[in-house]
N, C-alpha and C positions, 0 to 999 in steps of 0.2 A: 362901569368899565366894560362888562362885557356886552351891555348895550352899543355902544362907539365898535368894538372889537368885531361883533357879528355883521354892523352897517357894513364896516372896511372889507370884510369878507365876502360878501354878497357882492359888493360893488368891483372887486376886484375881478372877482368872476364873471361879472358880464360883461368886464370891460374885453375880460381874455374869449368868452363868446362871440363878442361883436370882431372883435378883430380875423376872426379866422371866415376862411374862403374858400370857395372853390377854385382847387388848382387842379389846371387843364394842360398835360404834356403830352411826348410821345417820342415813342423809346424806340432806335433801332440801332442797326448794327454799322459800328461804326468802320468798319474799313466799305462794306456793299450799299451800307443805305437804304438795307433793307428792314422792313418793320419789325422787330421783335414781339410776336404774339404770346400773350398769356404769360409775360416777364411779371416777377412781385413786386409789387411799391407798397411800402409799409412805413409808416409814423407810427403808430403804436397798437396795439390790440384794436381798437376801438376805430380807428382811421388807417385801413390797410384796403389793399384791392389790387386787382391784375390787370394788365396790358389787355385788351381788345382784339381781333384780327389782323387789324391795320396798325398795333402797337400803340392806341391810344389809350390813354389814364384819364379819370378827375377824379381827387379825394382831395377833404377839407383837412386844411392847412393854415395855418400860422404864418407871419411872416421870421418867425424866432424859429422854426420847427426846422428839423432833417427828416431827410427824407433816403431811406436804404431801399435801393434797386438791385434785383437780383435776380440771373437769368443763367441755369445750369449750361457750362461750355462758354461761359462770362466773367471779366473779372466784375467783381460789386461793386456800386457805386456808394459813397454816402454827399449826400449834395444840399443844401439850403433850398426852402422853397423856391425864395427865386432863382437858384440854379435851374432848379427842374422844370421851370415854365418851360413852352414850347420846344423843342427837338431835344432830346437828351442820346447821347450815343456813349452805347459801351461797346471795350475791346473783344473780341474774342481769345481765350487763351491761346498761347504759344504752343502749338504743336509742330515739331522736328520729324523728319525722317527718324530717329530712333524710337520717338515715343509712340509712333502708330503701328509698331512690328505685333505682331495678332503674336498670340502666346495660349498655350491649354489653359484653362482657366478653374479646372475642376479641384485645386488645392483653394481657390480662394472662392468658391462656389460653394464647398464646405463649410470652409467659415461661416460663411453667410447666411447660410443657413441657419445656424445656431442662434447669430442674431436676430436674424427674422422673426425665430421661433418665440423670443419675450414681446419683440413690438408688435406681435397677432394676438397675444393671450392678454398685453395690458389693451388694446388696441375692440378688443371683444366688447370693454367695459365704457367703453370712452365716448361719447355722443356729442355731436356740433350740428350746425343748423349752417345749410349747408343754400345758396341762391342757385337758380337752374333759370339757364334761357335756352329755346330751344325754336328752330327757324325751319321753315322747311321751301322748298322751290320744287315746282312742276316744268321742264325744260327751261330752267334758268330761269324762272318767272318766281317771286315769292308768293306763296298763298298764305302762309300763318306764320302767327305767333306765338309763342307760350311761356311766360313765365311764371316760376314759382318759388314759395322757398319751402323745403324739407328738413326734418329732423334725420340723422344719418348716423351709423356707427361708422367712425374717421378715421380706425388703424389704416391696415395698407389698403385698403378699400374702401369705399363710399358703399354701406352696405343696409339692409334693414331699414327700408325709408320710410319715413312719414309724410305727409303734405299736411304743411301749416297755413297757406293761403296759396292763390295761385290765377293768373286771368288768362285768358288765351282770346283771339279772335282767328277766323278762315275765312279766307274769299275761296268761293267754290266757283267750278267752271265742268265743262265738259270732263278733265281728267284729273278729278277732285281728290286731293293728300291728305291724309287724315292718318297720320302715324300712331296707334292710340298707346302705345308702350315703351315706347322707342329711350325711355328714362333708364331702362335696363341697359343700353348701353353704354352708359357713363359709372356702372358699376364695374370700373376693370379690376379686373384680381391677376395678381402674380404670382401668387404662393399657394402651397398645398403641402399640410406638412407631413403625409402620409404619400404622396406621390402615387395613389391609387385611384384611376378612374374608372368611370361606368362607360356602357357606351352611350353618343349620344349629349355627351357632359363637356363639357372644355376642358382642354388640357391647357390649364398653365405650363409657361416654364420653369421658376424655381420649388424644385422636388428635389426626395431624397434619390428619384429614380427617374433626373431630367435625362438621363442617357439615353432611355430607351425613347423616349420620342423625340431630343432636340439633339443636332450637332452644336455646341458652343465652345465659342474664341472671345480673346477679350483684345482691348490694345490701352495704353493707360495715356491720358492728357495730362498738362501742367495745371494746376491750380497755384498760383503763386510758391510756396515753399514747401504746397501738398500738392496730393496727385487725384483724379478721378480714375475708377475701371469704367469702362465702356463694355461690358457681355452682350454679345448679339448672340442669339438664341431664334438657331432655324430648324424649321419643324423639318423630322425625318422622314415625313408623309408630305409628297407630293400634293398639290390641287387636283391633278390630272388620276393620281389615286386614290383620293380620296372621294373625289365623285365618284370611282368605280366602285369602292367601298359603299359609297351611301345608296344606289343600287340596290345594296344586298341587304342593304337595315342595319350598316354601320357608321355613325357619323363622328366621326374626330372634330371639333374643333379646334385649331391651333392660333397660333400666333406670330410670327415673323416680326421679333422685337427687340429691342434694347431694353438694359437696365445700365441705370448709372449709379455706382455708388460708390461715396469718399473714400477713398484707402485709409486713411489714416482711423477711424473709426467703423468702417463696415458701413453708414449710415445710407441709406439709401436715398437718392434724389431727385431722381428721372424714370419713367417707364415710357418709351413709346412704341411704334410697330403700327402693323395691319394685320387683321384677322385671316386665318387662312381656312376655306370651306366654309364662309357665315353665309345663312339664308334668312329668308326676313318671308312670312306670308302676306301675299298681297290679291286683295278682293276688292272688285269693285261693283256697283248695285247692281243684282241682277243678273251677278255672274260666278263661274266655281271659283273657289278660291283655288290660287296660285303659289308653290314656293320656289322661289327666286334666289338664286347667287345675289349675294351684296358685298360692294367694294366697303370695307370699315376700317377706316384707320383713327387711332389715338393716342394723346401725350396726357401723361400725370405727371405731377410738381409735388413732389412730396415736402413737409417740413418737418424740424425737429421740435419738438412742444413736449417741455415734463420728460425729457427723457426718453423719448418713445417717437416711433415714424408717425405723419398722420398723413393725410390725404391735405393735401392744401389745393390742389384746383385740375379738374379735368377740362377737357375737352375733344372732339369725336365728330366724323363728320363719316356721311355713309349715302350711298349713292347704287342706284337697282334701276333695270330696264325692263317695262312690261309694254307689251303692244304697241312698240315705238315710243315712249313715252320716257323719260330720264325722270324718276321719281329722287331727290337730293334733303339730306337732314344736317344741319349740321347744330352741337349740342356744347352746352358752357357749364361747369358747377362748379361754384367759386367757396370756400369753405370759411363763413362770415364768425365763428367760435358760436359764443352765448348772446349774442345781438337780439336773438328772437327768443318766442316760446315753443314748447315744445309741439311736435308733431301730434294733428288730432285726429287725420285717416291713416290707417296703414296700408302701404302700397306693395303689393304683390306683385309677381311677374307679369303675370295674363292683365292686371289692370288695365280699362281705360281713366289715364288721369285726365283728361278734357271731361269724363263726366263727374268725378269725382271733385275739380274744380267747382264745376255747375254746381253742385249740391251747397259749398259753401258760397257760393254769390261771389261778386266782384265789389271790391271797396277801393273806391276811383280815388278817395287821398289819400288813401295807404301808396300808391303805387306813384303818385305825384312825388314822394318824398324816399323813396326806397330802390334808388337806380343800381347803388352798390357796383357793379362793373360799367364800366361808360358804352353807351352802344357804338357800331360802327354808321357810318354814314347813311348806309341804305336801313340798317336794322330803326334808326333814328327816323327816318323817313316813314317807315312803315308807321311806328307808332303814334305818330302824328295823325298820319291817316286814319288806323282805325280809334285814335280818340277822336278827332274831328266827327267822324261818321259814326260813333258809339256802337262800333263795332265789337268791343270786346265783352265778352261770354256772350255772345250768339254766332250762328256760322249765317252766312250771306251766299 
């Protein structure tokens, strides 16, 4: 009997593996038409993933499966596979002339704080293995690629990285890109729960002492029968003073950002913005090194998992001018849970991870089978390219 009982077992399950597929959509907004980048689409732990640039998806599906889409300033979708084949559109929430009136924000700033403070300390303990794609272009032109995946502590930040494999290729030229750290800027943080800085250090905004360096207002949206806050948090230090400062050997980094978080629980769900006063060193062979003003803007998606805030998907694009030249990065880390093993380099700030890649080689069917975010059109093209010409882990 339980001969017969393990056949049926066995057999049932491959029947339910053979059945499932790749589903290939793409999510935008439904009243403009426009793409919704970096939206969630999840089936379950194990078969989840985000929107693209161009708001495109594929993840393996069922035809029996749902599929929950969810895009903060969105109502959620829950839709059948074949719903969600090709164009999927969601609404944007209702917002009225009343609900967008800016109000002081500093009673419910407090609160938040409070919560913030357990989802940083269980958040400390917490580790996910986290996918990284990262593109760079020389005046619009792409020269590299880089993907990897990392081991990561996933509170309100992507923090303490590891790299557990990772390939990259470069087409070099006259005004050759070669970002070698640039993975630090998908570690965005918003909290500090001492509100004390150095100089020279980033000032987040939520502190216990955001006053002295952020003016913040809020205005609150409809979420069906709840509400979202909206706090924009603008630095009190001009660009224009702060250059003057940096001058003198003091550098503020700031932020010019939103946070979005549910009213009804405090939970936080959105971070985005642009950095204010960010510089990037830039050297090229043969010559002094340079530091550069960089435009950096970015969005975090947070989730709730166990009770706690985690980091569920960045991305970050940054963009600098040296001797006429538009040097452009733009950067993805998608937060995949326990999919993978654990991280086996550890990555520090100063790292170059292109060499640290090298050392662990490149494993061409690993990467055949592990796309996990779907590419965009051109990023697709690329990889084509330097598979074709086995390009990846050398520069050209």
């Amino acid at each position: 009997m339980k001969r017969y009982l393990l056949f049926t077992i066995v057999v049932l399950q491959a029947m339910h593996v053979m059945a499932q597929h790749e589903l290939v959509g793409r999510v935008v907004d439904g009243v403009s038409r426009q793409p919704l980048p970096f939206a969630s689409v999840y089936v379950d732990k194990d078969r989840c993933t985000i929107t693209n640039a161009e708001g495109g998806f594929s993840v393996d599906a069922t035809d029996g499966d749902t599929l929950r889409i969810t895009y903060v300033g969105y109502k959620p979708l829950r839709l059948s596979a074949a719903q969600a084949r090709g164009t999927v559109r969601m609404e944007p929430l209702d917002t009225s002339l009343q609900e967008v009136v800016v109000y002081s924000p500093d009673a419910i700033i407090q609160k938040l704080l409070k919560a913030v403070k357990h989802d940083s300390k269980v958040g400390r303990r917490s580790q996910s293995n986290m996918f990284y794609r990262q593109t760079t272009r020389t005046d619009g032109r792409i020269n590299g690629l880089l993907e990897a995946f990392l081991t990561a502590n996933d509170g309100l930040s992507a923090h303490d990285l590891s790299l557990v494999t990772g390939r990259y290729a470069s087409v070099g030229g006259t005004n050759y890109f070669y970002p070698v750290n640039f993975f630090t800027f998908a570690e965005v943080e918003f909290y500090n729960s001492m509100g004390i800085f150095r100089s020279n250090e980033e000032v987040v905004p939520l502190s216990p002492r955001y006053q002295k360096y952020y003016i913040a207002e809020y205005k609150t949206i409809s979420q069906g029968d709840s509400a979202i806050y909206v706090i924009h948090f603008q630095p009190r230090v001009s660009e224009a003073i702060s250059r003057s400062l940096k001058k003198k050997g003091v550098l503020w980094n700031t932020f010019d950002s939103y946070l979005y978080v549910r009213a009804s629980d405090l939970q936080v769900l959105k971070y985005e913005g642009k950095g204010v006063n960010m510089f990037v060193q830039h050297q090229r062979p043969g010559k002094w090194r340079q530091v550069l003003p960089v435009e950096y803007h970015f969005t975090v998606h947070y989730q709730d998992v166990h009770h706690y805030t985690q980091v569920q998907s960045v991305n970050f694009t940054t963009s600098y001018e040296a001797d006429g030249v538009t040097y452009e990065t733009a950067g993805l880390m998608f937060n995949v849970a326990d999919r993978y093993v654990k991280g086996k380099k550890k990555l520090y700030f100063d790292d170059n991870i292109w060499n640290k890649i090298k050392e662990m080689g490149y494993d061409k069917s690993f990467w055949q089978k592990n796309e996990v975010v779907k590419r965009t059109s051109w990023e697709e093209e690329t990889v084509e390219l330097f598979d074709r010409d086995n390009l990846f882990g050398v520069f050209e």
